[in-house]
C-alpha positions in Angstrom: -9.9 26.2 -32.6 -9.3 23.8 -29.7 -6.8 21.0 -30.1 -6.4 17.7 -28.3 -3.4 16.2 -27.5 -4.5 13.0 -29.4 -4.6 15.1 -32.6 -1.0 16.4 -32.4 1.4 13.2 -33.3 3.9 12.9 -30.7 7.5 13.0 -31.6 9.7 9.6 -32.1 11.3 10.2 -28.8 8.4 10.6 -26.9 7.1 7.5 -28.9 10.1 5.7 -27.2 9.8 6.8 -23.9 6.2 5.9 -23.9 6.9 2.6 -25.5 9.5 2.2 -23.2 7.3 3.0 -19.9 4.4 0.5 -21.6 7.2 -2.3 -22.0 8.6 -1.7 -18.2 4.8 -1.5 -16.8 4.3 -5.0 -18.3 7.2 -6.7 -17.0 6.4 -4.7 -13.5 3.2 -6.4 -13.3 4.1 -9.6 -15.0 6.7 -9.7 -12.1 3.9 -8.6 -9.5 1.6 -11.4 -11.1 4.7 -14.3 -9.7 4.9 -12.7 -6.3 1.1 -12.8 -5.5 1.4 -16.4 -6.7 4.9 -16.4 -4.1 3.2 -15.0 -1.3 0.0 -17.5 -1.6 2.3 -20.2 -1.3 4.6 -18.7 1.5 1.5 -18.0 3.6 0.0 -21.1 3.1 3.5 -23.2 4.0 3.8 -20.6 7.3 0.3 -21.3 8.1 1.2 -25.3 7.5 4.4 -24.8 9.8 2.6 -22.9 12.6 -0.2 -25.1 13.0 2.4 -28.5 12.8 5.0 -26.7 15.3 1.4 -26.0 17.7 0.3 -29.3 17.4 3.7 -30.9 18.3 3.4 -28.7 21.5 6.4 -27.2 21.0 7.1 -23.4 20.8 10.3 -23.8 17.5 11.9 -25.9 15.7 15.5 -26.3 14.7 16.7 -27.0 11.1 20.0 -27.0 9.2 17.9 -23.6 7.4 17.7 -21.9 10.9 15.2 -21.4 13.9 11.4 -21.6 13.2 9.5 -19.9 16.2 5.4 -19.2 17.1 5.1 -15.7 17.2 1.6 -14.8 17.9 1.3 -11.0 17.1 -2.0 -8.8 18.4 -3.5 -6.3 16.2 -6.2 -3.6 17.6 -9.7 -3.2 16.5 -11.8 -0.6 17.6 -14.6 -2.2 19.1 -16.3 0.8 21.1 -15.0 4.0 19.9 -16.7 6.0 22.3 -15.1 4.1 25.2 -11.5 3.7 23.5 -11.9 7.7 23.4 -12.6 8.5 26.3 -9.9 6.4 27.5 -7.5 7.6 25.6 -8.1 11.0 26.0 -7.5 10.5 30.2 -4.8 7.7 30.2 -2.8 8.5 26.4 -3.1 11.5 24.6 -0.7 10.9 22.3 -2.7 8.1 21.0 -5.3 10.7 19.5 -3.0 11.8 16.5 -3.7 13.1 13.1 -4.4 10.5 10.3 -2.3 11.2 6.9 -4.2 8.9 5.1 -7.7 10.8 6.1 -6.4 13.9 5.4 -6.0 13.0 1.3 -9.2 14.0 0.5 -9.6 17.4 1.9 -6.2 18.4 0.7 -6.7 17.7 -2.5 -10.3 18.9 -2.9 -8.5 22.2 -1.7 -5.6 22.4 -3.9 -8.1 21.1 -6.7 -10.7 24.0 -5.8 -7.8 26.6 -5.1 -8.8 26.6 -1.6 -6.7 27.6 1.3 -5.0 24.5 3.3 -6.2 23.9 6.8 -3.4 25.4 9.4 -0.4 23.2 9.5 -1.3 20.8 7.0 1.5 20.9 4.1 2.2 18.5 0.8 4.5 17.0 -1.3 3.8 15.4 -4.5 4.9 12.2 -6.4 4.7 12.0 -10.3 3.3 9.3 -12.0 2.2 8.3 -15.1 -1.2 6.5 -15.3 -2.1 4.2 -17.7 -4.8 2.8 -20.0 -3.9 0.2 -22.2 -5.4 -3.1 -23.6 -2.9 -5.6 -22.9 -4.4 -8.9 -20.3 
């Protein structure tokens, strides 16, 4: 006979902890729900300050709360891949690294499938519990 773990009751303490990790997930995202709100308004205000401080022509400001400076930061973007390549590979190979973030997939397809890792690639893991529930 094959039994699921819904059909087994769970004992009182694992009730608690359960209830107890349903209770701390809601607060957790209650608490994620104000700072999404936070960080809408703090963008918007440093977008507000920016654009006043540029205007003014002036590159900070001095307040009684401290020193407000422009600080224009540049982010890549791969516009020719071939090209950035090729460079790369002649003027920085360093910059031709492995991707963790890529490498997800094939790992754990493997250690899914009981495959053999690619050379050098290793793991660690993280425990989580995932939830389902009803509440919002």
């Amino acid at each position: 006979m094959i039994t699921h773990p819904e059909d087994e009751a769970p004992t009182a303490k694992i009730r608690d902890l359960a209830d107890a990790f349903y209770r701390w997930k809601n607060a957790r995202d209650d608490a994620k729900a104000v700072l999404d709100n936070i960080d809408r308004e703090y963008a918007e205000a440093e977008a507000a300050l920016f654009e006043a401080i540029e205007n003014a022509g002036l590159e900070s400001v001095r307040t009684p709360e401290g020193l407000f400076s422009l600080n224009d930061l540049a982010w890549p973007k791969i516009d020719d891949r071939d090209l950035l390549l090729a460079w790369a590979e002649a003027e920085h190979p360093d910059f031709l690294t492995l991707n963790l973030q890529r490498l997800q997939t094939p790992l754990r397809e493997a250690l899914r499938n009981g495959d053999v890792l690619p050379p050098g690639l290793g793991y660690s893991v993280t425990r989580k519990i995932r939830t389902t529930t009803t509440r919002r």
